[in-house]
N, CA, C and O of each residue as an XYZ file, in Angstrom:
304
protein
N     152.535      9.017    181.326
C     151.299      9.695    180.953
C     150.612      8.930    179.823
O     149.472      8.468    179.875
N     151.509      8.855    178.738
C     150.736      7.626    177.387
C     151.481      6.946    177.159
O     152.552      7.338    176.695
N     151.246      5.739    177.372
C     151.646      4.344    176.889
C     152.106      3.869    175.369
O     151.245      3.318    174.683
N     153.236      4.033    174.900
C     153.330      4.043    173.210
C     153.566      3.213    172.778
O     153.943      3.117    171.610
N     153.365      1.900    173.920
C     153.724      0.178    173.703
C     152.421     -0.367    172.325
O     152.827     -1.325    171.668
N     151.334      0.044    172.010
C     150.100     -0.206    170.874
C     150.699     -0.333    169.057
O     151.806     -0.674    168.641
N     150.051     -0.111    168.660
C     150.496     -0.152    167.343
C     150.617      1.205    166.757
O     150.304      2.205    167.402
N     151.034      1.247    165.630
C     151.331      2.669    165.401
C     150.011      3.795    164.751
O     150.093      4.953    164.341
N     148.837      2.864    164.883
C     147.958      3.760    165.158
C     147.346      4.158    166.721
O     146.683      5.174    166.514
N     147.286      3.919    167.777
C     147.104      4.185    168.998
C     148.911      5.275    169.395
O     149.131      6.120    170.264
N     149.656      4.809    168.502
C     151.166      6.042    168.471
C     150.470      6.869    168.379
O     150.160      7.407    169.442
N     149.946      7.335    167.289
C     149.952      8.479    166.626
C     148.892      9.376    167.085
O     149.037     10.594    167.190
N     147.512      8.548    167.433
C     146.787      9.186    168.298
C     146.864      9.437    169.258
O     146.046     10.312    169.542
N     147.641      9.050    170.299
C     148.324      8.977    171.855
C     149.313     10.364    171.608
O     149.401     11.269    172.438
N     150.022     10.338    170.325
C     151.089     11.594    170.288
C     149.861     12.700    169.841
O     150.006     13.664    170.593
N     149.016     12.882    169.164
C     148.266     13.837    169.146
C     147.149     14.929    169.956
O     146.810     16.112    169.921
N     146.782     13.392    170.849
C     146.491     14.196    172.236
C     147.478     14.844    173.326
O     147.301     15.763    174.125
N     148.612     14.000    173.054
C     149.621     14.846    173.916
C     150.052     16.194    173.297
O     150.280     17.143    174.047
N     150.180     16.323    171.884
C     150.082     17.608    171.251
C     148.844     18.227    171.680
O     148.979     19.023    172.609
N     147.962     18.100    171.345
C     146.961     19.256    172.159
C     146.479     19.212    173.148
O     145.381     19.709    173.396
N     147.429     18.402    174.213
C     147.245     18.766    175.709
C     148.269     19.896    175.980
O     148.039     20.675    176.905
N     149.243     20.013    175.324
C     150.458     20.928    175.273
C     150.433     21.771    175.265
O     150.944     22.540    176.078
N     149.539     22.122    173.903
C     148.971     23.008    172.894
C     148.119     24.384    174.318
O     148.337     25.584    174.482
N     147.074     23.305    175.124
C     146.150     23.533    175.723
C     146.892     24.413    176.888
O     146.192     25.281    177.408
N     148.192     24.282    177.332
C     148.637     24.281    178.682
C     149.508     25.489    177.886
O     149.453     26.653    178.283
N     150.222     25.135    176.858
C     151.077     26.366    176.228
C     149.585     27.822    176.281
O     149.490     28.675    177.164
N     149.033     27.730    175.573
C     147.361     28.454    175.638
C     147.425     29.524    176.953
O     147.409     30.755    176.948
N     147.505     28.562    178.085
C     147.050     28.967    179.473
C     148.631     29.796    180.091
O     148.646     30.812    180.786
N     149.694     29.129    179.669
C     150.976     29.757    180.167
C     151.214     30.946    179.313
O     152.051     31.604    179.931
N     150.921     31.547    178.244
C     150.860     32.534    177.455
C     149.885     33.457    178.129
O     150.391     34.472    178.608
N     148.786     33.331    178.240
C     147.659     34.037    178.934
C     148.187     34.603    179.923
O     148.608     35.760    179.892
N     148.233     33.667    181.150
C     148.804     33.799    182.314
C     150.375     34.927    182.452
O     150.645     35.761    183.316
N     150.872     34.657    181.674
C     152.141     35.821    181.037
C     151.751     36.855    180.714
O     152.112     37.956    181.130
N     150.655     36.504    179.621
C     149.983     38.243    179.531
C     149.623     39.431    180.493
O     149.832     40.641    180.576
N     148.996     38.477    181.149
C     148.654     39.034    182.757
C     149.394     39.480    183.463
O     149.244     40.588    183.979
N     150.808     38.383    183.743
C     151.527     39.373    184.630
C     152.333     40.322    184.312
O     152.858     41.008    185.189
N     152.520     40.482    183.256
C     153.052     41.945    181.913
C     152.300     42.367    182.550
O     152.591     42.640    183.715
N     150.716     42.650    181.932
C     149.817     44.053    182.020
C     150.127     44.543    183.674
O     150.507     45.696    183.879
N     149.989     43.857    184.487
C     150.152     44.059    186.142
C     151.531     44.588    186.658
O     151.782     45.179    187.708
N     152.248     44.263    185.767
C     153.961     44.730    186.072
C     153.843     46.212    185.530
O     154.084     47.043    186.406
N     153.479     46.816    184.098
C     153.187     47.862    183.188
C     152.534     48.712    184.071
O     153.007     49.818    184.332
N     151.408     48.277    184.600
C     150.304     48.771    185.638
C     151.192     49.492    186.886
O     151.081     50.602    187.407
N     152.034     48.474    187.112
C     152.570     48.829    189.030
C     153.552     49.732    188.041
O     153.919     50.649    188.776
N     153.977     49.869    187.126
C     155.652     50.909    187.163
C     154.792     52.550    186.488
O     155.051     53.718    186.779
N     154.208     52.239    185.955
C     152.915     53.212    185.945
C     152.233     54.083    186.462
O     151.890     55.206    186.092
N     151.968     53.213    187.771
C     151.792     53.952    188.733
C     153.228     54.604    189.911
O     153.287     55.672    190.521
N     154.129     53.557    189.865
C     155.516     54.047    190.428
C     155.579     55.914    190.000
O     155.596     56.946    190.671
N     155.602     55.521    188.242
C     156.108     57.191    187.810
C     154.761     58.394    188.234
O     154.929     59.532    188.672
N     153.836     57.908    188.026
C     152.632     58.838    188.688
C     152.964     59.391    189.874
O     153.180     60.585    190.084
N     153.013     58.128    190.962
C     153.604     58.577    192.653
C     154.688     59.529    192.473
O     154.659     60.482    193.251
N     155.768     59.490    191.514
C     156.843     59.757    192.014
C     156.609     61.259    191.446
O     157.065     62.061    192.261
N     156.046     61.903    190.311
C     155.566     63.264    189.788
C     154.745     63.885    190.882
O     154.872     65.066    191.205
N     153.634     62.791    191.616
C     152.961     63.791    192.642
C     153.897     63.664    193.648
O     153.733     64.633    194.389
N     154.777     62.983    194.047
C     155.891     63.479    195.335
C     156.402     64.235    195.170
O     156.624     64.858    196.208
N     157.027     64.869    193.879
C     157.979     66.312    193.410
C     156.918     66.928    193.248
O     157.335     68.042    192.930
N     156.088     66.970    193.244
C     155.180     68.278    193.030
C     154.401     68.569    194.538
O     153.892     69.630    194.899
N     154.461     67.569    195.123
C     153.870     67.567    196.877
C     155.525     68.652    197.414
O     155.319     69.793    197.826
N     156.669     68.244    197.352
C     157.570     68.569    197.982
C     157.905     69.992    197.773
O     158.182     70.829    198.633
N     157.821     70.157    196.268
C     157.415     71.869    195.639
C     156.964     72.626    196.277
O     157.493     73.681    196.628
N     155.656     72.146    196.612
C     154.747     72.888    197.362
C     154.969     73.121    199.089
O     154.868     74.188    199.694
N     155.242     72.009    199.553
C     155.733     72.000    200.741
C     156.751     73.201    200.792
O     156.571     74.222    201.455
N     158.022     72.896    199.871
C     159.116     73.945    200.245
C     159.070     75.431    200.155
O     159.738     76.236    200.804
N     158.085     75.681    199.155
C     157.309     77.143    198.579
C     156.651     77.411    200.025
O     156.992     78.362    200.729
N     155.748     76.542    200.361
C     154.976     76.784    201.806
C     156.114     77.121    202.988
O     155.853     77.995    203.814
N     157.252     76.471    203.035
C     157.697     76.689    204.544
C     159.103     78.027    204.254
O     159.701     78.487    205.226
N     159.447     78.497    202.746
C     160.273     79.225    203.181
C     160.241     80.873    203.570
O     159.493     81.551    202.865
N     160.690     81.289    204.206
C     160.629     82.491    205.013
C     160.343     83.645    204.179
O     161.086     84.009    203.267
N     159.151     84.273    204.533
C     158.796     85.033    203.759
C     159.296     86.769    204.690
O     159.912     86.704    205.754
N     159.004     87.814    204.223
C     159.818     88.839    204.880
C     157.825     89.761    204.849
O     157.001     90.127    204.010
N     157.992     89.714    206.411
C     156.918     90.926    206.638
C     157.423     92.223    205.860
O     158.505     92.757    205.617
N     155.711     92.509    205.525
C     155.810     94.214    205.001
C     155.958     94.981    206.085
O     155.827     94.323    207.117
N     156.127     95.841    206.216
C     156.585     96.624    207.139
C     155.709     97.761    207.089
O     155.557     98.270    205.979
N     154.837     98.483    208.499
C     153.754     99.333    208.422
C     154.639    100.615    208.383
O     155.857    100.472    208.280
N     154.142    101.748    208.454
C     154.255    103.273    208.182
C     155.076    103.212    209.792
O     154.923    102.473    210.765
N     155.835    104.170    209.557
C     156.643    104.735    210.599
C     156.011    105.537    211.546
O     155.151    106.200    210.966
N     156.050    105.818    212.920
C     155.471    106.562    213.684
C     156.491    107.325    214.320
O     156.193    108.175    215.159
């Protein structure tokens, strides 16, 4: 990538752009990390949401289907 065969001023500037090409790419791999945190946080987030409205869907379901006992009319 840089040639460090020059004198030790073309060193030092050759090592400094490679420091803030680094710098630049460290920058973008941090970011990029950030991102897929917030998106991971996001999906388990929503996991526990789904999973409160499934116990509360199933609640209701089971309230709905269990056997209820007719009233019973006046005797004739």
């Amino acid at each position: 990538m840089f040639d460090l065969a020059g004198g030790p001023e073309d060193k030092l500037a050759q090592q400094r752009a490679l420091i803030q090409v680094l710098q630049i790419e460290e920058r973008r791999m941090v970011t990029e990390n950030a991102a897929l945190l917030k998106r991971i946080l996001d999906a388990e987030a929503e996991v526990e949401r789904q999973k409160r409205l499934n116990a509360c869907l199933i609640t209701k379901r089971d309230r709905a289907m269990k056997p209820m006992p007719l009233p019973r009319g006046p005797k004739s």
